[in-house]
N, C-alpha and C positions, 0 to 999 in steps of 0.2 A: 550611533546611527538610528534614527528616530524617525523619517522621512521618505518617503516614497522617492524622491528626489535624489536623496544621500543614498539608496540603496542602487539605484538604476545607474550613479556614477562609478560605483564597485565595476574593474576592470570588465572580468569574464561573466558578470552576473547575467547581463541581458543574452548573449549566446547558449549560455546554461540554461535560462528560462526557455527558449525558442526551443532548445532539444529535447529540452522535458514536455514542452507544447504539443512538439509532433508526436513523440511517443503517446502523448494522452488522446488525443484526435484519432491516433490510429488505433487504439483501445476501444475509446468510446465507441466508433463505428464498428470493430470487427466484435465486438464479443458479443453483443446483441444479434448481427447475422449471422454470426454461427450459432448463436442459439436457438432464434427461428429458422436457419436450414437443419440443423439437427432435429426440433422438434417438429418439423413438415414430414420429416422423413418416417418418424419415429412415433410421437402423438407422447411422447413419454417426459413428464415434469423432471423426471429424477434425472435425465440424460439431457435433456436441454440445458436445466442448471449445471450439469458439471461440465458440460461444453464451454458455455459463459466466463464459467471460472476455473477452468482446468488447468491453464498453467499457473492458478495458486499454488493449488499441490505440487508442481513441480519445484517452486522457490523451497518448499520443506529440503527437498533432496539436494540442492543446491548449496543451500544455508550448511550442511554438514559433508559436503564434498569440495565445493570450489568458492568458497565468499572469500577463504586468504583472497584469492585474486583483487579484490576490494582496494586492499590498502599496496598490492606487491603485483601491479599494473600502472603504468602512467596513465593518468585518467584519462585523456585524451583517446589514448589508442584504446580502453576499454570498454569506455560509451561509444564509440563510431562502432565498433564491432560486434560491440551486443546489438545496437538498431540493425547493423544488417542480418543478423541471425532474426530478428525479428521478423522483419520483412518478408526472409525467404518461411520462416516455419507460418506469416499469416497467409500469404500466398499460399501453400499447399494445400489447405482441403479447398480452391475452390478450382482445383484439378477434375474437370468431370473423370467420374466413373471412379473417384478416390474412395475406396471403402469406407465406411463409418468407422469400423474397429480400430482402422490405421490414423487419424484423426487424433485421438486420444494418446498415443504417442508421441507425437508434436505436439503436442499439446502442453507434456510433460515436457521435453528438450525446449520447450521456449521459457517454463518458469525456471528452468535451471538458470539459462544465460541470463535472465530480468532478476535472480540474485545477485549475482556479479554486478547487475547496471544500477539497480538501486542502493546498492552500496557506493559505488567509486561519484554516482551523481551528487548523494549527501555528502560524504566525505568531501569531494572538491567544492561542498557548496560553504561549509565550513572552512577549508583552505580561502576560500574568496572573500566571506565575509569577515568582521572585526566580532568580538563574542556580542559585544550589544546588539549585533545587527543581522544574527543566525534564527530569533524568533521571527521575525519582520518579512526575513529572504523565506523562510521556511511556509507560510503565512501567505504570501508572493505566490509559490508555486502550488501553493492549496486555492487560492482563486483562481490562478489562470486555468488547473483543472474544471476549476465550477462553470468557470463559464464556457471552456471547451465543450465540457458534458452539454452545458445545456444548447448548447448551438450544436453539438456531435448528434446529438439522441434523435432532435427534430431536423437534421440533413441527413441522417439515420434510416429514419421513418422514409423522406423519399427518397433516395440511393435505391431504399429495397427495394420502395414499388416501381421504379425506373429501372433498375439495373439489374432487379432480385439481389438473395443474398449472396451469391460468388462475385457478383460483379461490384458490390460494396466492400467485400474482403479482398479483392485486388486495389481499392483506391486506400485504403487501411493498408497495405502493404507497401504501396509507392511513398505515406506518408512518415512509416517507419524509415524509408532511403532517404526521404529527405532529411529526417531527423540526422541521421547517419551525416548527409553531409552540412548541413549545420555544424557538428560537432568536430567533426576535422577540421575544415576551416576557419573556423567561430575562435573555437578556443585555442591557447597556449602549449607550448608544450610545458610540460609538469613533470618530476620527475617523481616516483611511485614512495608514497606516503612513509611504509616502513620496505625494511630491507628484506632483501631473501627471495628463494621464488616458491610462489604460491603450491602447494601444497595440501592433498587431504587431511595429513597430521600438521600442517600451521592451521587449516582451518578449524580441526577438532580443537586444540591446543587453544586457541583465541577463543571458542566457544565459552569452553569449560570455563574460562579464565572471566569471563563475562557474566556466567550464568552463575558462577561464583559466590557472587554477591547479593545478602538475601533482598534490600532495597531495591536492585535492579530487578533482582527477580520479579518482584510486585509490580515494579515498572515496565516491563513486558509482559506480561500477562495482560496485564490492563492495555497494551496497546493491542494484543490480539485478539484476545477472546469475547468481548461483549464486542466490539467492532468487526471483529468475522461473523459473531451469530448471525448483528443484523445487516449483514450482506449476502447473508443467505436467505433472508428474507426479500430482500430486492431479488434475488436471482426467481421469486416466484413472481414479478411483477407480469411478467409473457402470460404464464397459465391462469394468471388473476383477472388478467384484462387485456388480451390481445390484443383488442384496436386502442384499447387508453395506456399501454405498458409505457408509450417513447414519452406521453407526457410527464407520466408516474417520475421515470428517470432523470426525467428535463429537470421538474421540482424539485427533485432531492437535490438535485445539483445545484439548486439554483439556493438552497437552502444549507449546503455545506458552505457554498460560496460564504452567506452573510456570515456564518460562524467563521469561518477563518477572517474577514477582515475586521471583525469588530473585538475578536482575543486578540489578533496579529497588531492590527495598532490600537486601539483603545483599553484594553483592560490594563491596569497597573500591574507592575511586576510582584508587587506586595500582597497583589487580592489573585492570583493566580494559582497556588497551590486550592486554596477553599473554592475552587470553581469542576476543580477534576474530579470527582464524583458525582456534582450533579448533575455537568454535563454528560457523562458516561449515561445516568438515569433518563436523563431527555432524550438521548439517542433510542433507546430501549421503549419508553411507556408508551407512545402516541401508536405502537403496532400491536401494544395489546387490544385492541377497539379493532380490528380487522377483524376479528371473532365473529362481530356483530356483520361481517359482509357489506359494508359502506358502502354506496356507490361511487361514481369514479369523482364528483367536486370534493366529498368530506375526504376519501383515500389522499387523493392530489394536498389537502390542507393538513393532513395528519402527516403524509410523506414529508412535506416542508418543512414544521414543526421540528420532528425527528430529528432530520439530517445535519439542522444546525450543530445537533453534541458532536458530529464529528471533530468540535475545534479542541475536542479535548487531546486529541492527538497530540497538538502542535505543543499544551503543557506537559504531557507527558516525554515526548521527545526532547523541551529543554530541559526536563530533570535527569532524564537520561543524561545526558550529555555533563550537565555537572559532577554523575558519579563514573564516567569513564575518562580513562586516559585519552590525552590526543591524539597521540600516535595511532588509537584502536577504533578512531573514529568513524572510519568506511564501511570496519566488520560492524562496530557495534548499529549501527543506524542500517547494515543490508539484514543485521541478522533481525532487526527490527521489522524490517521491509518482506525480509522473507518469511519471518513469523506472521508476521497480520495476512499477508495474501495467502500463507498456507492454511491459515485459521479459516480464512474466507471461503476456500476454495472446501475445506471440512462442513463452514457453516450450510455451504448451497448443496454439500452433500445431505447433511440431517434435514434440513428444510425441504428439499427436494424428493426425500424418503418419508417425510411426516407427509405431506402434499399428496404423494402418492396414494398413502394409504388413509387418508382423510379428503381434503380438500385444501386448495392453496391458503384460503383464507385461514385457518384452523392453521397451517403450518407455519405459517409468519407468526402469529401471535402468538405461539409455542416457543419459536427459536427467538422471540422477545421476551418473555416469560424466564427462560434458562439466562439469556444476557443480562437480565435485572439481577438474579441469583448469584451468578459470577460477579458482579458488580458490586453487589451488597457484602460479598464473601471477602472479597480484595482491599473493601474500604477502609479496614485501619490500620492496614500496610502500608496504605497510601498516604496517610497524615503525615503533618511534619515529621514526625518522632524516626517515620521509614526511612530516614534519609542517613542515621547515622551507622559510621563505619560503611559508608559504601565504598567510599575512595579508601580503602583499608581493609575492605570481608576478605577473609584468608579462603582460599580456594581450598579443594577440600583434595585428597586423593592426589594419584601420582602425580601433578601438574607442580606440585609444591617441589619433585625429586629431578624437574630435566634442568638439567645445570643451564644453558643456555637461555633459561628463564627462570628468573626470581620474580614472581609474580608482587610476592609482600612489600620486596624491593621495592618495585616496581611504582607500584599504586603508590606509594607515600610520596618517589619524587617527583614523578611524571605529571607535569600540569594538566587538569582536566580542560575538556571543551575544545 
């Protein structure tokens, strides 16, 4: 599968794409009004960012309570019902007279459920595609983000001054129902990837079993930690440039966009390992230079810049994928999912607290400064050489001793991907 073409005649792909559509549209517009109704309210950088990205933190708790549900849910019934959990948690703060404190609690209950959803989304996107055609699809739903953002950020900007921000966080909440119904309709029924019912100890149990492997290990890290730092540097874009922040976010979007479609179909499969490092670097360097206080054309041209290394993701995600089993497909790609947004939701924490106690500018450039260091730290785990014994790293501790899984088994005959 090579072809835009070839990918969009894949049965369930186009309904999958449309759901994954809405949920991004209803992201783009509510996380930004709830960061400027929380910081109108507030004047505070540190509590606006973790508004923006507060149910990062929740996928943390998620990822080690409920992800089994990932793979031991029919997909179908799992994404219709996370978007309605969505819906109703972005609707509630813009409940007049809703406390701020209580805010933060929904906040938390919605990155739990968006565990669950970005797992069972990847996993069925992998059920849908042929292995040649899970870069391409994955790549697919990295643009149709970029270019939601950049159309979400700038109908954003007026929803708020027209509607304020509660009345932008109800149209962001009608967009998660429709995503909802997209998803029942749209798709198949599927029956739940592996067996069993979801569970705290399958979710621990899967973890462990994942985290296992030191190859992998290198491969998640590297998906979360320089890519959350610098999302905690966007989370200062509001207290950096109030009236320029929707543009700030429009660019970067509009500059992950061209990195996922130019790795997604143009780069060879063979030049793709020697690109994940520098892209990680390119993501990170251009917010060292915010130090310097840019005004808003040269911010706007450095944001751009940047944002393209996001496509290092989608290398990293197909490595993953070759050192996991099929069957662990949903957990491993939500536990992926819930690690980077927990990362993020961490990043907009530290950025948000350096900002405070310096200036926003000074705080970006710092939580880029730590992301090059992570980066540079992870890089020779990341060469070819990381790769061996992934499909083979013996899990460490009790997981070797629960008879109903031989993990060593496991891995040698279980086809990855």
């Amino acid at each position: 599968m090579r072809t835009y073409r070839e990918l969009f005649r894949a049965g369930e792909f186009t309904p999958l794409l449309l759901a994954s559509a809405g949920q991004t549209a209803a992201q783009t517009l509510g996380g930004p009004a709830l960061g400027l109704l929380v910081f109108r309210r507030t004047g505070s950088p540190f509590l606006s960012s973790l508004a923006m990205f507060g149910p990062a933190l929740g996928q943390l708790v998620g990822a080690v309570t409920v992800l089994s549900a990932a793979d031991r849910l029919p997909p179908r019934a799992a994404l219709t019902g996370v978007a309605l959990l969505l819906g109703a948690g972005t609707a509630a703060p813009a409940v007049p007279g809703m406390p701020l404190w209580a805010v933060f609690p929904v906040l938390l209950a919605l990155g739990v459920a968006g565990a669950v959803g970005g797992g069972a989304r990847y996993g069925l996107l992998d059920d849908i595609l042929a292995r040649d055609g899970r870069l391409l699809g994955r790549s697919v739903l990295g643009m149709s983000a970029g270019v939601l953002q950049i159309c979400g950020f700038a109908a954003g900007g007026v929803l708020v001054t027209v509607l304020s921000p509660r009345g932008t966080l109800l149209v962001a909440a009608a967009l998660h129902l429709l995503s909802a119904g997209v998803a029942r309709f749209g798709l198949g029924r599927r029956p739940a990837r592996a067996s069993g019912r979801p569970s705290v100890a399958e979710t621990w149990r899967t973890d462990v079993l994942l985290w296992s492997s030191v190859p992998r290990r290198y491969v998640y890290l590297a998906l979360w930690v320089p890519n959350g730092l610098i999302v905690g540097a966007e989370a200062l874009y509001v207290p950096y440039s109030p009236h320029g922040s929707g543009l700030l976010f429009a660019c970067g979007a509009l500059g992950m966009l061209a990195g996922d479609a130019v790795v997604g179909r143009f780069l060879p499969a063979r030049r793709r390992e020697g690109w994940v490092v520098p892209l990680c670097v390119l993501l990170a360097a251009p917010y060292l230079f915010f130090l310097l206080e840019p005004g808003l054309p040269v911010a706007v041209a450095l944001v751009t810049v940047a944002t393209f290394g996001y496509a290092t993701g989608l290398l990293l995600q197909d490595r993953l994928m070759e050192l996991t089993p099929g069957r662990l497909a949903g957990q491993a790609l939500g536990l992926h999912t819930s690690g980077m947004l927990a990362m993020q939701g961490v990043g907009a924490a530290v950025a948000g607290a350096l900002a405070e106690s310096t200036s926003p500018a000074t705080g970006m450039a710092a939580t880029a400064a730590l992301s090059l260091a992570v980066t540079l730290l992870l890089a020779p785990g990341l060469r070819s050489g990381g790769r061996t014994g992934g499909r083979t790293g013996r899990p460490r501790g009790r997981l070797r001793r629960i008879p109903r899984w031989n993990p060593q088994r496991d891995l040698r005959r279980e086809p990855s991907g």
